[in-house]
C-alpha positions in Angstrom: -13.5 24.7 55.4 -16.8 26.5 56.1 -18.6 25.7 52.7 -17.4 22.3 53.1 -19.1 21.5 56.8 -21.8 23.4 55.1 -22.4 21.5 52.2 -22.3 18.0 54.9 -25.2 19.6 56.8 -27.3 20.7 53.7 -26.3 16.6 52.5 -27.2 15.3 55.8 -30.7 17.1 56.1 -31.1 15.9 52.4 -30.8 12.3 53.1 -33.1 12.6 56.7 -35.6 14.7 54.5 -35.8 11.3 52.1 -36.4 9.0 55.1 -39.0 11.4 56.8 -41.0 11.4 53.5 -40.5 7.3 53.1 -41.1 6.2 56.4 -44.0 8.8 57.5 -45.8 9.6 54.6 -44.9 6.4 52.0 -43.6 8.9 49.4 -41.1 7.4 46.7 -38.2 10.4 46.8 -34.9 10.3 45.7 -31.9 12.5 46.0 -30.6 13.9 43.1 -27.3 16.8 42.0 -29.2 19.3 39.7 -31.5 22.3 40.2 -33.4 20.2 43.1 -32.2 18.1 46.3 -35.3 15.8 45.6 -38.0 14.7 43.7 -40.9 12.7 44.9 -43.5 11.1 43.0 -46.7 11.9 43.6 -50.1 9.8 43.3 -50.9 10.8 39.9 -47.3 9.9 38.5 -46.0 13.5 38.4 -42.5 14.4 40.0 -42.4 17.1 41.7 -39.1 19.3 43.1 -38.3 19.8 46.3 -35.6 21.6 47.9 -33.8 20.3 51.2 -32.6 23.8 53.6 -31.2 22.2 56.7 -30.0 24.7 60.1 -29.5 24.1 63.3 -30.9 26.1 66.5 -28.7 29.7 66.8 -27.6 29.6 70.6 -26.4 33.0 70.5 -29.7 34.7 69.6 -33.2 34.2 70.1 -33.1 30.7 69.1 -34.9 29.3 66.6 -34.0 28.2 62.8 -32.6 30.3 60.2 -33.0 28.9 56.4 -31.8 31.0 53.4 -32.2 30.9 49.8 -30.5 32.7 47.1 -32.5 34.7 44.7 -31.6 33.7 41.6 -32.5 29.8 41.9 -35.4 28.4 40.3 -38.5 28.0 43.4 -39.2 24.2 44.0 -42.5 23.1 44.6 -42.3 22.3 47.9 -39.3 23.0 50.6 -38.3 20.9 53.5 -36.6 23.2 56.5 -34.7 20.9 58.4 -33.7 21.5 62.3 -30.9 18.6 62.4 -29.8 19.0 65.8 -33.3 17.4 66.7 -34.0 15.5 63.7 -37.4 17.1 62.7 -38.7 18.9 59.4 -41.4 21.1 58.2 -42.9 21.3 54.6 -44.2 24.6 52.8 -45.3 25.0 49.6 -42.7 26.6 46.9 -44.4 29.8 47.3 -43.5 30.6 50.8 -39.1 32.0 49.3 -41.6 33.8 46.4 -40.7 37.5 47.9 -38.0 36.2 50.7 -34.7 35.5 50.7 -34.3 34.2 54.5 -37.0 32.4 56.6 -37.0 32.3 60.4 -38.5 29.8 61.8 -38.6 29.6 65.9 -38.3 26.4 68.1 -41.9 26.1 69.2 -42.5 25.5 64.9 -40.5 21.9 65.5 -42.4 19.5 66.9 -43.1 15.9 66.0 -47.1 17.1 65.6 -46.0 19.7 63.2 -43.9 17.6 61.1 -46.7 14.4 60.8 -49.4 16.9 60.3 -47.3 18.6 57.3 -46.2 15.1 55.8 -50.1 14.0 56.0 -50.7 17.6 54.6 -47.9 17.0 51.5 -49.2 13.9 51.2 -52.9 14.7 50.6 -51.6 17.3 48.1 -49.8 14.6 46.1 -52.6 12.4 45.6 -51.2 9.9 47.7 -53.6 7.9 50.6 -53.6 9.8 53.6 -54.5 6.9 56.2 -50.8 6.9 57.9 
């Protein structure tokens, strides 16, 4: 039962990474079962990967997010670390899992700031127009 609620939150945080990257930054992404969760299309017509980790906050420790990776997947180029119980997101390059296998993220990371200024950020990076 566990892998299955699991597998709905990774979906869920999937599907609200596809709208955050429509509706705030005018990226084309799409969902997709393979290697990835997404790819967008950039500016330039390249497709880029991106993987979806989704968590909610941990009550019974320090708060904050935990995402986790395992080691033997192929790094994306970007990742979107999803806090669904607030509906927010932040974007890191692919690089940030290169020597990790779990990333901690605390509350004060989420805000709604955070997340515009890292969809302008992915945005610029794609070659897309950055007047949002």
């Amino acid at each position: 039962m566990t892998r299955t609620i699991s597998i709905r939150h990774g979906r869920a945080g999937e599907y609200l990474a596809c709208y955050l990257l429509e509706a705030y930054a005018g990226l084309e992404a799409s969902r997709i079962d393979g290697a990835f969760d997404l790819v967008v299309h950039a500016g330039d017509g390249r497709l880029v990967s991106v993987e979806v980790k989704s968590s909610s906050r941990r009550k019974r420790t320090s708060g904050g997010y935990k995402f986790q990776r395992p080691r033997m997947t192929t790094l994306a180029n970007y990742y979107c670390c999803i806090a669904l119980d607030i509906g927010l997101m932040r974007i890191f390059s692919g690089d940030i899992w290169r020597d990790r296998k779990e990333l901690f993220l605390p509350d004060r990371e989420f805000t709604q700031v955070a997340m515009i200024n890292d969809l302008r950020w992915l945005k610029k990076e794609l070659g897309g127009d950055i007047t949002m």
